[in-house]
C-alpha positions in Angstrom: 2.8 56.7 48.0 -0.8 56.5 47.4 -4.4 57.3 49.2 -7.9 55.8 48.9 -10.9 57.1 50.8 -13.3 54.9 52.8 -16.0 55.6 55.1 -15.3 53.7 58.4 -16.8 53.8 61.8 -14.6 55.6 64.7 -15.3 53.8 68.3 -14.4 55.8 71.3 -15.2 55.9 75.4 -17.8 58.9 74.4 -19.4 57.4 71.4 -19.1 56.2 67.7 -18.9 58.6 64.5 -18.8 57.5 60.7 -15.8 59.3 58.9 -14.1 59.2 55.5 -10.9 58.2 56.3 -7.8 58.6 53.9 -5.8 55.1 53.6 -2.1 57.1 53.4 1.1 54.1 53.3 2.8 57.4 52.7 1.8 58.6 56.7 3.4 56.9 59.5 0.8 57.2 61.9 -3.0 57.4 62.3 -4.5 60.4 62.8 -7.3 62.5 63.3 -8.0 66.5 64.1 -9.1 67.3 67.7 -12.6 68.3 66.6 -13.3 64.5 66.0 -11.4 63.1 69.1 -13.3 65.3 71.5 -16.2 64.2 70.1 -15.9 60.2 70.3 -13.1 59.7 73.5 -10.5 60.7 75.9 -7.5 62.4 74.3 -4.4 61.6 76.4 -1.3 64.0 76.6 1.9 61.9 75.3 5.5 61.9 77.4 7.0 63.8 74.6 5.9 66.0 71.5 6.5 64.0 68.5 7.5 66.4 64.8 5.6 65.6 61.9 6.6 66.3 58.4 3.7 67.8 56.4 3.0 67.2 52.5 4.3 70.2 52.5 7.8 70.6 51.9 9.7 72.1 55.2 6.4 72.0 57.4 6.9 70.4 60.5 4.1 69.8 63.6 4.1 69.0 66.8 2.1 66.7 67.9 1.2 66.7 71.7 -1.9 64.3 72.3 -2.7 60.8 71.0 -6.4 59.1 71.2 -6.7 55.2 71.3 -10.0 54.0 69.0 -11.6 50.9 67.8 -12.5 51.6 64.3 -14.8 48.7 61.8 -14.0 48.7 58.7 -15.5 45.4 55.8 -17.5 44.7 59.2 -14.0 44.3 61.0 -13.5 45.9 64.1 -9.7 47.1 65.0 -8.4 49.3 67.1 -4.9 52.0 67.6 -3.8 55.0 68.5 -4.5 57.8 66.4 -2.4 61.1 67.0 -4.1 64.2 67.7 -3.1 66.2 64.8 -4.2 70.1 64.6 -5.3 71.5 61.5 -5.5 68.7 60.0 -8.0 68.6 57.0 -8.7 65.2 56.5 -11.4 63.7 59.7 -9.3 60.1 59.7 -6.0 59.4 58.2 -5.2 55.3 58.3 -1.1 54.9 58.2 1.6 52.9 57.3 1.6 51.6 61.7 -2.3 50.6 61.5 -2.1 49.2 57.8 1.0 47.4 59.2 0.0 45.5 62.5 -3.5 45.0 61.1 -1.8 43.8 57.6 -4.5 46.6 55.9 -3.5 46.0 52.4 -4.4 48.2 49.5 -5.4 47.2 45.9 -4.9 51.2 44.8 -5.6 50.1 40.6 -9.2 49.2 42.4 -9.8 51.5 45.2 -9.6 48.2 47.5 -9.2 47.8 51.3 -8.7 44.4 52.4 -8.3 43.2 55.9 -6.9 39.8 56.6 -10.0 38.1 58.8 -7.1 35.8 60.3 -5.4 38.7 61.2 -8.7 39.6 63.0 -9.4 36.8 65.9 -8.1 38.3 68.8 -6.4 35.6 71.1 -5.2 36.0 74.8 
């Protein structure tokens, strides 16, 4: 499990903010802390809670609220849900589900991000 930090641009119904964003394959969702969603879009209540283990050993949260965003990245523009996570420190966490269907990989002996531009063209 390792992180690298990047600046990317969050897209939302309400507007656009620029964010470091923690690359984590070690989280398994996206998330960001509900001072940045309310800022940028919509937050949507989801059917059921979801628990979250923490870094921190025994630390569990419940998660209540998801946000879908575009988000550009290398001049790329994707999009996915981000969870609504409270108290979370970080303003963007990119995980394992984004890296995944966008096949995000990351070079981690040179701080890279590189996104697939194939991977990219949308098609109906």
């Amino acid at each position: 499990m390792s992180i690298i930090i990047r600046k990317i641009e969050l897209i939302g119904s309400k507007g656009r903010l620029e964010v470091n964003a923690l690359f984590d394959s070690g989280a398994s969702f996206s998330c960001i802390p509900p001072r940045v969603a309310e800022k940028i879009g919509v937050v949507f209540p989801l059917g059921l809670p979801i628990e979250m283990e923490t870094a921190e050993q025994g630390k569990v949260l419940e998660v209540k609220e998801a946000i879908g965003l575009q988000f550009r990245i290398n001049g790329y523009q994707l999009s996915d849900e981000f969870m609504v996570v409270p108290g979370l420190s970080e303003e963007a966490i990119i995980g394992a589900k984004t890296l995944q269907a966008w096949r995000i990989k990351l070079g981690f002996e040179h701080d890279t991000v590189v996104v697939d531009p194939k991977v990219t063209r949308l098609r109906i």
